[in-house]
C-alpha positions in Angstrom: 12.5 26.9 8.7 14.3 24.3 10.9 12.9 21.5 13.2 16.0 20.2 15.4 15.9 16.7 16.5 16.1 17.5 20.5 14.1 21.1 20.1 12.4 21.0 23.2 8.5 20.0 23.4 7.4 22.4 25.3 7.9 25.4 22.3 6.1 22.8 20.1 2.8 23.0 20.3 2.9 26.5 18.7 2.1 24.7 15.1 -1.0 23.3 16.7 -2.1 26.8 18.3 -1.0 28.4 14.6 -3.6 25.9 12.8 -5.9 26.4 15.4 -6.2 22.9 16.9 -8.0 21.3 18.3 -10.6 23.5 17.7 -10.7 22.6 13.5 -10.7 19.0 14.1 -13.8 18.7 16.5 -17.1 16.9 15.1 -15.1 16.3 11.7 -14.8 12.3 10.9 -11.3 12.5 9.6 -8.6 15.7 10.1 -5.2 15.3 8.1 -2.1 17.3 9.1 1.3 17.7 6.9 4.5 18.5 7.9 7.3 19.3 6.2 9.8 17.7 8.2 9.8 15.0 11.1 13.0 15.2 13.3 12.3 12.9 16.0 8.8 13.3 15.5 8.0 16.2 18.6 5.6 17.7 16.4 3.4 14.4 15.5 3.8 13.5 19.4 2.3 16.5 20.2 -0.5 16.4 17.9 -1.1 12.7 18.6 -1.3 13.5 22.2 -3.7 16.8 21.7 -6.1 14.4 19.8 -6.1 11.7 22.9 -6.8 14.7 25.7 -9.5 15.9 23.4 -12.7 14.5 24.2 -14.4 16.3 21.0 -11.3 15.0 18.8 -12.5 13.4 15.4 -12.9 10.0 14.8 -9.8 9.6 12.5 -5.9 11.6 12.7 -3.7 11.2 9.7 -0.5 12.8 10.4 1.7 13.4 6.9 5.2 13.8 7.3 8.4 14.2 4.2 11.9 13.9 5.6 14.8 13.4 3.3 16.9 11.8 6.3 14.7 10.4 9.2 16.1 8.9 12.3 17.9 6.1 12.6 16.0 3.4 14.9 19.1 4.0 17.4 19.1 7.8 17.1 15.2 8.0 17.2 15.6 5.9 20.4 18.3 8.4 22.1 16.3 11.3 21.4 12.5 9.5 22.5 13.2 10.7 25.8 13.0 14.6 25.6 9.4 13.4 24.2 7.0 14.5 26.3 4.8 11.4 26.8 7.2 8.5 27.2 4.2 6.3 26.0 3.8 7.4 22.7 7.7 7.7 21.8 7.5 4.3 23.0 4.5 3.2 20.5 6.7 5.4 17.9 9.9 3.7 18.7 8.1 0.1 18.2 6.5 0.9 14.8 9.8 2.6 13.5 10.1 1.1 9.9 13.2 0.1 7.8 13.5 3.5 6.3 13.6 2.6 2.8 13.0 5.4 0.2 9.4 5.0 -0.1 6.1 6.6 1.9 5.5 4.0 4.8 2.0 3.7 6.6 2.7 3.8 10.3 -1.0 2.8 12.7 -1.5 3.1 16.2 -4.8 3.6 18.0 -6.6 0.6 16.2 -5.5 2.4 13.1 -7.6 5.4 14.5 -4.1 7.6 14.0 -2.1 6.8 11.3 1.4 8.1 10.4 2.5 8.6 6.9 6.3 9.3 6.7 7.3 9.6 3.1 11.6 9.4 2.9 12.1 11.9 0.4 13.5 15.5 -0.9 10.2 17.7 0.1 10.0 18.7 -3.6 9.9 15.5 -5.0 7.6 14.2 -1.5 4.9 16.5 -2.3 4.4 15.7 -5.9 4.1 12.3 -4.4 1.2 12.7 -2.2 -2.3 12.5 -2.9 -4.4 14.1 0.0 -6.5 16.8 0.9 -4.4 18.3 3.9 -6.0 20.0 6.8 -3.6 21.7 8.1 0.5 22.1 7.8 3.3 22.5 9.7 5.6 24.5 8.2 9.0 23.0 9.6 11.4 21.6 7.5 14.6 23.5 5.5 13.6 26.4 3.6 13.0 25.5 -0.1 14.7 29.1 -1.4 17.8 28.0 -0.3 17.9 26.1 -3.9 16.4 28.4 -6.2 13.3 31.1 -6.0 12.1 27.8 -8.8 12.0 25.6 -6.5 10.4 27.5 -3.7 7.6 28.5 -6.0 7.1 24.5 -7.1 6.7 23.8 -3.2 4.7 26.0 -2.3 2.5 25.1 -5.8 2.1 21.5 -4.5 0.7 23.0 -0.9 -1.7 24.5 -2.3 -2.3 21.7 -4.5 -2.9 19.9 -1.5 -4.9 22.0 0.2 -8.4 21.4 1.6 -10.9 24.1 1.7 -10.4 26.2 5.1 -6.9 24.5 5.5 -4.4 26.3 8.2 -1.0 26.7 7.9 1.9 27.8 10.6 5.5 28.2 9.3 8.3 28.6 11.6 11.1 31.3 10.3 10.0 31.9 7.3 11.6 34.7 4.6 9.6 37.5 3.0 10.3 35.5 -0.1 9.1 32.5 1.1 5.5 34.1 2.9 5.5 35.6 -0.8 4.9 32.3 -2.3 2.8 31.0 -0.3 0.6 34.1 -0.8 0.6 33.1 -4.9 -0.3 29.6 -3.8 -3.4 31.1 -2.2 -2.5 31.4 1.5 -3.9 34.2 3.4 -1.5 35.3 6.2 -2.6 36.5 9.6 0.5 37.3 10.6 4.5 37.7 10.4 7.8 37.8 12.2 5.8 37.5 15.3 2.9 35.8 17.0 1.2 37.0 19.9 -1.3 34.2 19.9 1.6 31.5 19.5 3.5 33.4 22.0 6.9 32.7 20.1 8.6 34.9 17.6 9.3 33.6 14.2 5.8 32.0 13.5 3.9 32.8 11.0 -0.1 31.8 10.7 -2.0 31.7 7.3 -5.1 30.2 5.6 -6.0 28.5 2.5 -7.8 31.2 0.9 -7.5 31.3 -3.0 -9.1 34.3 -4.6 -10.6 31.9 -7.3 -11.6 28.8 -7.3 -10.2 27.1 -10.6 -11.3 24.0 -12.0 -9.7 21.4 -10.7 -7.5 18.3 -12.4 -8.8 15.3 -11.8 -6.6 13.1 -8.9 -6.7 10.3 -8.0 -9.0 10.9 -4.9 -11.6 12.4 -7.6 -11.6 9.5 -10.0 -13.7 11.6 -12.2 -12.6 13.7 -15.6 -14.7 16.9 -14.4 -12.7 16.7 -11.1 -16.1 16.2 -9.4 -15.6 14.2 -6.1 -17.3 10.4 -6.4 -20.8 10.1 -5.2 -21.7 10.6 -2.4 -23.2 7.5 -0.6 -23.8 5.9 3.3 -20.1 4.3 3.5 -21.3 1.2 2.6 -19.6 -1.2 0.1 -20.3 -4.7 -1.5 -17.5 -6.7 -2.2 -17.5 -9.3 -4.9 -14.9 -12.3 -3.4 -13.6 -13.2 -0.2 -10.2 -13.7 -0.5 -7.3 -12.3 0.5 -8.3 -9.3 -1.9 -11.6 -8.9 -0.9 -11.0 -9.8 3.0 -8.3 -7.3 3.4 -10.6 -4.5 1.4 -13.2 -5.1 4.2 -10.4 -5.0 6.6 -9.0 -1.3 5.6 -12.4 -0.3 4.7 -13.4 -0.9 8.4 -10.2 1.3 9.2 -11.8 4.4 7.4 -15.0 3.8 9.1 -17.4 2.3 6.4 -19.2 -1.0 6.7 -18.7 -4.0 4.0 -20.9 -6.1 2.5 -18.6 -9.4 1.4 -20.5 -11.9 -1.1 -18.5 -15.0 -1.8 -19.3 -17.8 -4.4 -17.8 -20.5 -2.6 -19.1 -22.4 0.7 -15.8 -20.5 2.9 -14.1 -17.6 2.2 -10.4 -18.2 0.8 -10.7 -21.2 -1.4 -9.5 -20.6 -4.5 -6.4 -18.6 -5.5 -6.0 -17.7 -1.9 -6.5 -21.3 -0.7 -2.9 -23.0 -0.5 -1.8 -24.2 2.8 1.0 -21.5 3.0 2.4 -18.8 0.8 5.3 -16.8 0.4 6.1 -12.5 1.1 8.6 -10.4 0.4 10.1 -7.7 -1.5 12.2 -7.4 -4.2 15.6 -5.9 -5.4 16.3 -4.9 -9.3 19.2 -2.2 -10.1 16.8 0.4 -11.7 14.3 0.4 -8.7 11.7 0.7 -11.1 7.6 1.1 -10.7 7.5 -2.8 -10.0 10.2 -2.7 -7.6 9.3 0.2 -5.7 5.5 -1.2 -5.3 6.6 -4.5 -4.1 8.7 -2.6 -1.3 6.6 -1.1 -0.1 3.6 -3.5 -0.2 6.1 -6.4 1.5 6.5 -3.8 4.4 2.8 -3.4 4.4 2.5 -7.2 4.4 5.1 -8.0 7.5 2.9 -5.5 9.4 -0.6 -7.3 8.5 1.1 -10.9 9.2 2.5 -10.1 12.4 -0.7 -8.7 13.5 -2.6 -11.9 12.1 0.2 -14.5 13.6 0.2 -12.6 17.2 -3.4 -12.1 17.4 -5.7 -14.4 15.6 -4.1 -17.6 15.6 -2.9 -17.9 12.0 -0.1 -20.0 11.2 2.7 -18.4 9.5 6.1 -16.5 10.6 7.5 -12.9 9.6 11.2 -13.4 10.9 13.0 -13.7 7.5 13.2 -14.9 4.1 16.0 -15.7 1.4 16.1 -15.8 -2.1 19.0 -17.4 -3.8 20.8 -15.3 -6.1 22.3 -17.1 -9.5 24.1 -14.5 -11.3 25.9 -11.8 -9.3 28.2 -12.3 -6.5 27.9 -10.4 -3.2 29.9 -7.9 -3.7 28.1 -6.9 -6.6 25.1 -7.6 -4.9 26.1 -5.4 -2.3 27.1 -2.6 -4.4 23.1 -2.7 -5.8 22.3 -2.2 -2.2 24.7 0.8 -1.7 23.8 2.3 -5.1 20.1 2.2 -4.2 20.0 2.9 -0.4 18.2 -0.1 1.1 18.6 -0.3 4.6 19.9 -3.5 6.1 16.5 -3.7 7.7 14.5 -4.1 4.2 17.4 -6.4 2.9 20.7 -8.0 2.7 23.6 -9.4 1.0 24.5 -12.5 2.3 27.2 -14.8 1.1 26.4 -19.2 0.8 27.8 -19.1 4.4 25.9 -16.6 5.8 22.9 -17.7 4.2 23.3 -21.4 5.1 23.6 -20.2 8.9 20.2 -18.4 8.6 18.3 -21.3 6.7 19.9 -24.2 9.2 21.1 -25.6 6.0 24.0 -26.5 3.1 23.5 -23.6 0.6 25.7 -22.9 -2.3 25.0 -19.6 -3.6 24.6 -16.1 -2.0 21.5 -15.3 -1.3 18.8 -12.0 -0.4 18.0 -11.8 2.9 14.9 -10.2 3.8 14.9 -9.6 7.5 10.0 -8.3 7.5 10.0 -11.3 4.5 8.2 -14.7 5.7 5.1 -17.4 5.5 1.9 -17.2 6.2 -1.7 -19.8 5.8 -3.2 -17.7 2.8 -6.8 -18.7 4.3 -5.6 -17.7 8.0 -4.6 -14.3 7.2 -8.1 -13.7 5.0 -9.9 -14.9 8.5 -7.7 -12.2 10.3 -9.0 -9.3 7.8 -12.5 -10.3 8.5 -11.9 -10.4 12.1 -10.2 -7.3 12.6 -13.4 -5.6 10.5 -15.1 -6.9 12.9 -18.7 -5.9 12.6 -18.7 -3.3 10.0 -18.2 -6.6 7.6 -20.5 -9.1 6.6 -19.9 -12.4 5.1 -22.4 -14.2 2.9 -20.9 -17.6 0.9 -22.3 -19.5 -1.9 -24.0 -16.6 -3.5 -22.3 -16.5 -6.8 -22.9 -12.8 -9.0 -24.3 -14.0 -12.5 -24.6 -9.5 -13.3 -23.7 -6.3 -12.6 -26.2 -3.7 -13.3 -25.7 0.1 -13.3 -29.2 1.7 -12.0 -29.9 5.4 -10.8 -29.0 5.1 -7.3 -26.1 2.7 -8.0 -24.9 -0.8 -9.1 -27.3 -4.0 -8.7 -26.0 -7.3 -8.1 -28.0 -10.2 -9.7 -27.9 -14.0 -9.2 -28.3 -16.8 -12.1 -32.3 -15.5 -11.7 -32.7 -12.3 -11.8 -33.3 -11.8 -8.3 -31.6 -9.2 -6.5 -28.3 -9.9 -4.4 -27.5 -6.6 -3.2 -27.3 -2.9 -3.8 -24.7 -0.3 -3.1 -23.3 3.1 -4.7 -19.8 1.3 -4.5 -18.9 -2.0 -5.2 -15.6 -3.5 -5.2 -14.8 -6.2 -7.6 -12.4 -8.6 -5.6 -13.0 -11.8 -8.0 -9.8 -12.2 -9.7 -10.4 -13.2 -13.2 -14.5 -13.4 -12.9 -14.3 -9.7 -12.3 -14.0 -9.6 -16.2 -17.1 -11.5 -16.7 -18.9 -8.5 -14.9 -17.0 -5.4 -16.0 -17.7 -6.6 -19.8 -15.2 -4.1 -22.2 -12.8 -2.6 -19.7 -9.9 -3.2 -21.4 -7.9 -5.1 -18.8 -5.7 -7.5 -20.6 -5.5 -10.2 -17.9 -4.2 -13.8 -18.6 -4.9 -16.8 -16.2 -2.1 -18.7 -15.2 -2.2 -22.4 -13.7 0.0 -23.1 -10.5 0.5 -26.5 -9.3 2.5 -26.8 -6.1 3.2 -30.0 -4.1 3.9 -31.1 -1.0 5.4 -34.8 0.8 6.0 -35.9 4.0 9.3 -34.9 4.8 11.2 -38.0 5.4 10.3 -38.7 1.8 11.8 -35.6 0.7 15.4 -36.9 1.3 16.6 -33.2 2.5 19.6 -33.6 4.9 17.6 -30.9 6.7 14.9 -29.1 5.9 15.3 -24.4 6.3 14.3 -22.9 9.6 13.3 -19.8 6.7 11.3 -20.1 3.4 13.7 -20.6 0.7 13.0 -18.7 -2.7 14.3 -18.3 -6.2 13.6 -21.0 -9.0 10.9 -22.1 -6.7 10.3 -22.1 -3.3 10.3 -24.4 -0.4 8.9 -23.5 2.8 10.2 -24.7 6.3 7.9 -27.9 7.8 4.6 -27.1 8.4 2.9 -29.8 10.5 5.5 -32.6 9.1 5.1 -31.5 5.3 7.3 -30.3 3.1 5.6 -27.9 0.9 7.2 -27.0 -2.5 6.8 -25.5 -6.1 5.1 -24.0 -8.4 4.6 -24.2 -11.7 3.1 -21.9 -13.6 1.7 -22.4 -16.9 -0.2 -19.4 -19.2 -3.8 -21.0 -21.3 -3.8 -24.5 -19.3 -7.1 -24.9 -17.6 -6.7 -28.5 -16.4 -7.7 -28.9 -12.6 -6.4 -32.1 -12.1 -3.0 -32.4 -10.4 -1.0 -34.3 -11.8 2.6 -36.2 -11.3 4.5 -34.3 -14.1 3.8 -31.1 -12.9 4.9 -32.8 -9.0 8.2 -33.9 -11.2 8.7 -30.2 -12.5 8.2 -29.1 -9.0 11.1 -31.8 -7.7 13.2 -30.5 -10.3 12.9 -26.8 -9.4 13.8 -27.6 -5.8 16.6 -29.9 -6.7 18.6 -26.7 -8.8 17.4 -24.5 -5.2 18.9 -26.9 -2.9 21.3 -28.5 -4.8 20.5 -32.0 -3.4 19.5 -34.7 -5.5 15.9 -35.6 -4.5 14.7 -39.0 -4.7 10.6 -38.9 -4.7 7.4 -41.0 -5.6 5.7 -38.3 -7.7 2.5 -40.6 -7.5 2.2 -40.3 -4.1 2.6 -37.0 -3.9 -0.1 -34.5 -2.7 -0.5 -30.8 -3.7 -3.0 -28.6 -5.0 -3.9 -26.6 -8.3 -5.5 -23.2 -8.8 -5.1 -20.2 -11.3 -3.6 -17.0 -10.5 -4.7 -13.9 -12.9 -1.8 -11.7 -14.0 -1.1 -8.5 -16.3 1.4 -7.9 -19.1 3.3 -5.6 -16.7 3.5 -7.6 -13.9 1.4 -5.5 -11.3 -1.9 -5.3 -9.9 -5.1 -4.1 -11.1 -5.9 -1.6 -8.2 -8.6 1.7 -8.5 -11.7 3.1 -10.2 -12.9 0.6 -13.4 -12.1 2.8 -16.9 -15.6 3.8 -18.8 -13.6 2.5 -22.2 -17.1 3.2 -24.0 -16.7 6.6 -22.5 -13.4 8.1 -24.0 -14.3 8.9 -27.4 -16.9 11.4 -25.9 -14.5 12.6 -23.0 -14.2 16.0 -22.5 -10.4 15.2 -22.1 -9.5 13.6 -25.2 -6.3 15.2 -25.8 -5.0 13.9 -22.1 -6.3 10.4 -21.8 -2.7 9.5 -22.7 -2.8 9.5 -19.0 -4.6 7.3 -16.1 -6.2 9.9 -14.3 -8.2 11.7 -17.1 -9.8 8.2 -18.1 -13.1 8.4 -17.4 -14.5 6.2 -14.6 -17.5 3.9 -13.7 -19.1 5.9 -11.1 -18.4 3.8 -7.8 -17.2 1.0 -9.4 -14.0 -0.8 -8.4 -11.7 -3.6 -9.1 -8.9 -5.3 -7.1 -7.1 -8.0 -9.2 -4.5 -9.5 -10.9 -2.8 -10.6 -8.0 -0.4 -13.0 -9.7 1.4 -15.3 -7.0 2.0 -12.1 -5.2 -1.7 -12.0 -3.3 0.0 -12.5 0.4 2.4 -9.6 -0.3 -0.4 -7.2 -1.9 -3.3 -7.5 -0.3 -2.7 -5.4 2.7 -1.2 -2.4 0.8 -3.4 -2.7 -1.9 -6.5 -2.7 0.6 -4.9 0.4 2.1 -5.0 2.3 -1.3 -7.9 1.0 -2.5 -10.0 2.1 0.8 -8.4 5.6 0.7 -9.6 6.0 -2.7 -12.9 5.2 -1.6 -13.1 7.0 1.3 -10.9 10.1 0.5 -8.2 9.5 3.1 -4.7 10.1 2.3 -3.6 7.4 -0.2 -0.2 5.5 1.4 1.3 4.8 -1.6 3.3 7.8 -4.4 0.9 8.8 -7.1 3.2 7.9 -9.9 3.0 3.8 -7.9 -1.0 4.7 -8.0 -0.7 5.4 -12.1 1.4 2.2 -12.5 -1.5 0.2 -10.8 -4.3 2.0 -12.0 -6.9 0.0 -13.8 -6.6 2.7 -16.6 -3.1 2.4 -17.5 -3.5 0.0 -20.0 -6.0 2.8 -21.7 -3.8 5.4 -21.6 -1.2 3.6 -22.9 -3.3 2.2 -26.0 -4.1 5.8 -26.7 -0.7 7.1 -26.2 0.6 4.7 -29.1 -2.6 5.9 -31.1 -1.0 9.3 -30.3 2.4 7.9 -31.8 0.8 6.6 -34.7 -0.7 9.5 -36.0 2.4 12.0 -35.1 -0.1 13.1 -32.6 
């Protein structure tokens, strides 16, 4: 099965006749198509453009795609042009992404059709994913040509994937292959040739299993039994309104449900989220671990979200680069991590003190990471945007402050200092950094508060000989003037709970940027200004992003043997929690929101399953029982 680059459109639309659209996707609210290749994209052209000409179309597209070796931009451009709506290749050519090795989110339509292109083997891709998949386009290389193993794990993972009633069309395929696919539980219609396709070699089939087994939980079920989550009037309430909880309206309002934001504060943003300016970007480490990976992929998710909120509400901030200084390799080893890895030069770069003194406008000794997407933004700004681009599926109520969180029969009750009823909702997100604790009681999420003090001067009393045209990063930060300030830091200090800011923590700060810039910095500490707040972090270093654990639950499980791992933890019934956000909240709010709706809503999640386990809310049960496990030889 083979999908050529420059194969011409007009034999494409056979995979949309073979799955029988757009006749499946009309009246349904979201229809999800995979295919198992991408080429320049004909196929998801095609579809996209079926779904505009469709006046019955459903309200939502998601178009899945796994290709080991997308496009180049400058390739992708060349071949655009055989497309055959100039418009769309256009839109496509515009969103293109730095193809780093990762599943990228790509919206268009108001986020109405979305694109999710994982870079990937199609094995390794489809263990990845977690969706229910409407129908598939059979058009990437065969998997037999490895091993009849490897065919037979494919076409497992399809079926996996599979939603009730799903389609398939395969282009090409062997007996061996149609024989797989037939164990997997597809149904075929027909073979070799297709008179309603009106092309030979296309093969049409339905998800028809014989039995129905009993499904493992996923992620998208949340629940040990595999049961779905409850069913409810897409509604949520969400506990906190900043960057977290904005940007979970935000994506939320994507999928088509309505938010209910309560905030505890006179304004939304004000307290981790309320700096003047923050930093995003990625990260590099030689082992591309979990932490790594995540970060990638949420800093391309961030550029996305502050371009949108700098070009179209107002919000100060800049997504044109960022560098972090680099104190212990050199570039070439630097640039052999890069090689080793495969990050494009549009994710990052290696730059040398020269180079990297040319792109910051200013004297810098050491070689440095370039992050082309990386940038700035106002934290508060880009919260404003979230709420704005929900538009009216969100509502905003401040200085209503959450004193409990009550399960009842037809969901969770949120009740003030009184008694007296808040709100009420089937889901509720908790978006309240370390107060979300205070209302989850024993969930057994080990999160430490961590005090932050940054500062900021005029800058004529900084003494810099100039100040960066980029943000500057690496044993602190300094970010380029923002309305004559210079604003520096931070420190960050585990247990302290003092609120006051005070001139030794300015003095740290001064330090920090003196060993960045390697300038000696004359400066009145006292007159200083700056601001403190707490930032709520995990052992691991990531997120707290899903369904809240039922600890109280496990001993009774009907999974004991497996809650060694996230998805077999029981759950609170529509209860989430988006936390732990660190200093990080600018770069993971956006994808975070992403996943966080899609596992509310059921949409295909944009980020790899084993990324979902290392953010899970649940992890840090599993693990406790898998060193229980250890401990008794179990």
């Amino acid at each position: 099965m083979t999908n050529s680059p420059g194969a011409p459109p007009e034999t494409l639309n056979v995979f949309l006749d073979g799955c029988g659209i757009p006749q499946r996707w009309r009246g349904r609210e979201r229809f999800v198509v995979l295919e198992t290749g991408f080429g320049a994209g004909h196929n998801f052209l095609a579809t996209w453009r079926a779904w505009r000409a469709d006046p019955q179309r459903c309200s939502s597209l998601v178009f899945i795609a796994i290709e080991p070796r997308p496009l180049p931009y400058a390739d992708l451009k060349a071949a655009r042009h055989e497309a055959p709506n100039c418009a769309l290749g256009d839109a496509l050519l515009d969103a293109w992404p730095a193809l780093t090795p990762n599943l990228h989110r790509l919206r268009f339509e108001a986020g109405r059709v979305r694109l999710l292109l994982m870079v990937g083997e199609l094995r390794d891709g489809l263990a990845e994913l977690v969706a229910h998949v409407d129908a598939f386009f059979l058009t990437g290389s065969e998997p037999v040509a490895d091993s009849a193993a490897s065919a037979g794990q494919v076409c497992k993972a399809i079926g996996r994937l599979a939603a009730p009633g799903a389609t398939l069309a395969a282009a090409n395929a062997t007996p061996a292959w149609l024989v797989k696919l037939a164990t997997a539980g597809f149904a075929m219609a027909s073979a070799g040739g297709d008179a309603l396709c009106g092309t030979a070699g296309i093969t049409r089939a339905s998800f028809a299993p014989r039995f129905t087994p009993r499904r493992t939980p996923t992620h998208l079920t949340m629940n040990t039994d595999g049961s779905p989550l409850p069913s409810n009037n897409r509604r949520a309430v969400i506990v906190g309104a900043g960057l977290a909880g904005c940007a979970t309206a935000c994506a939320l309002a994507e999928q088509g449900w309505h938010s209910h934001v309560v905030e505890r504060c006179d304004a939304i943003a004000q307290e981790g989220s309320g700096n003047p300016a923050g930093l995003f970007h990625g990260i590099v480490n030689a082992q591309d671990g979990r932490h790594a990976r995540f970060n990638r992929a949420a800093a391309l998710e961030a550029r996305a979200a502050v371009q949108i909120a700098v070009d179209h509400h107002g919000v100060s901030g800049a997504a044109c680069g960022l560098l972090r200084l680099e104190s212990q390799l050199d570039v070439a080893a630097m640039q052999a991590t890069l090689t080793h890895l495969g990050l494009p030069p549009g994710y990052v770069q290696a730059v040398d003190a020269s180079r990297a003194s040319k792109l910051a406008g200013m004297a810098l000794s050491r070689p440095a990471w370039f992050y082309p997407g990386g940038g700035w933004v106002h934290p508060g700004g880009m919260a404003r945007a979230f709420l704005e681009r929900a538009g009216a599926r969100a509502t905003l109520r401040t200085g209503i402050e959450v004193h409990a969180l009550n399960r009842s029969a037809t969901g969770w009750r949120l009740l003030d200092a009184h008694g007296a009823l808040i709100d009420e909702g089937d889901v509720v997100v908790l978006a309240n950094a370390g107060d979300a604790l205070r209302l989850l009681g024993d969930a057994g999420l080990p999160m430490q508060r961590v005090r932050g003090q940054m500062s900021m001067t005029p800058t004529s009393a900084l003494g810099l000989p100039q100040m960066p045209q980029l943000p500057i990063a690496g044993s602190g930060y300094l970010l380029p003037a923002l309305n004559g300030q210079a604003i520096f830091g931070a420190t960050a200090q585990s247990g302290d709970t003092d609120p006051s800011v005070r001139p030794a923590d300015h003095a740290a700060n001064v330090a920090q940027l003196e060993r960045l810039t390697g300038v000696r910095i004359a400066l009145d500490v006292d007159q200083t200004t700056g601001r403190t707040a707490w930032r709520w972090v995990t052992p691991d270093r990531l997120p707290v992003i899903g369904a809240a654990p039922a600890v109280r639950g496990m001993a009774s499980s009907p999974q004991r043997s497996r809650l060694d791992q996230p998805r077999f933890v029981p759950r609170l019934p529509g209860l989430f929690v988006f936390s732990a956000l660190g200093s990080r909240g600018i770069t993971w709010s956006a994808l975070g929101a992403q996943t966080l709706a899609a596992l509310i809503s059921g949409a295909p999640v944009p980020l790899e399953a084993s990324l979902l386990d290392a953010i899970d809310p649940a992890r840090f049960a599993a693990r406790r029982t898998r060193h229980a496990q250890r401990g008794t030889g179990g």
